[in-house]
N, C-alpha and C positions, 0 to 999 in steps of 0.2 A: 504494500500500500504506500500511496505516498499522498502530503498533503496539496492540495489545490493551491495556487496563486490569493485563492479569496481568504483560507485558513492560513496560511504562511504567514499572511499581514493579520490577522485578528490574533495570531501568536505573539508576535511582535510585538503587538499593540497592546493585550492583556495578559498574555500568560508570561511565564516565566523564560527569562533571558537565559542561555547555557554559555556563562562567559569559558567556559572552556574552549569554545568555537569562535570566539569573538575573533572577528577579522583583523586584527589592530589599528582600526580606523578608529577615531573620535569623532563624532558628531555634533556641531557646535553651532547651537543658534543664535545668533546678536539682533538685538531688533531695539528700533528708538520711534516707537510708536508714539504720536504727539499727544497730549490730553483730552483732545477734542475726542481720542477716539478710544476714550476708554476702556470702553463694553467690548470693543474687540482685542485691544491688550490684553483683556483678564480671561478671553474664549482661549487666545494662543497659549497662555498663562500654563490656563486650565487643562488644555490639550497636549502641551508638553508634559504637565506633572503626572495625567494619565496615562500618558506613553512611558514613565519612568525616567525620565530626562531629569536634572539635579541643578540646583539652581549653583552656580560660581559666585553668581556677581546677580543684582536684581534683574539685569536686562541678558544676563549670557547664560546661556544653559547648554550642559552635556549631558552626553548618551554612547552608550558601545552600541549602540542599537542601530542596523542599520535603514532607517526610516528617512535621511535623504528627499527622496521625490515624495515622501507623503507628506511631509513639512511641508517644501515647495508650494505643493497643492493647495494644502491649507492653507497659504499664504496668499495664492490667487484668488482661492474661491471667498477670501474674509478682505480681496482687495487691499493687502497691505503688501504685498509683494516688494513695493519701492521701498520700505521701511524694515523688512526681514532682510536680513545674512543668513544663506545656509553654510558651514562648510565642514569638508572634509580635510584631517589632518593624521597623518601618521604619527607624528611628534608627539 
């Protein structure tokens, strides 16, 4: 058996992480989201801290997780896209 493309990310996303496997990528979000647009600062907030991502600093968050293009996504579809940093760092 193997898991689907649609389980794969709802593993990711809720279940438990095997950093044994962990790619040695960091995942690093930076965003300077303006006050005007609060309620969506606290959805990404919200949606990083549900995905397991760790807060560094109030606006920088890490993850061994490799969730990338779903951040992204989230970031178009909440329209702040110009105000997110995603990145990938081996270091």
């Amino acid at each position: 058996m193997k898991l689907s493309d649609a389980g794969r990310d709802w593993v990711l996303k809720h279940g438990q992480y095997d950093e044994e496997k962990w790619d040695g990528v960091w995942r690093l979000v930076i965003f300077d989201i303006p006050e005007s647009h609060k309620k969506v600062r606290e959805t990404l907030r919200r949606r990083l801290k549900e995905w397991g991502f760790v807060v560094w600093q109030k606006s920088v968050w890490a993850s061994k997780k490799p969730l990338t293009e779903e951040i992204r996504k989230l970031a178009r579809d909440l329209k702040i896209e110009n105000w997110v940093m995603v990145i990938e760092s081996s270091n």
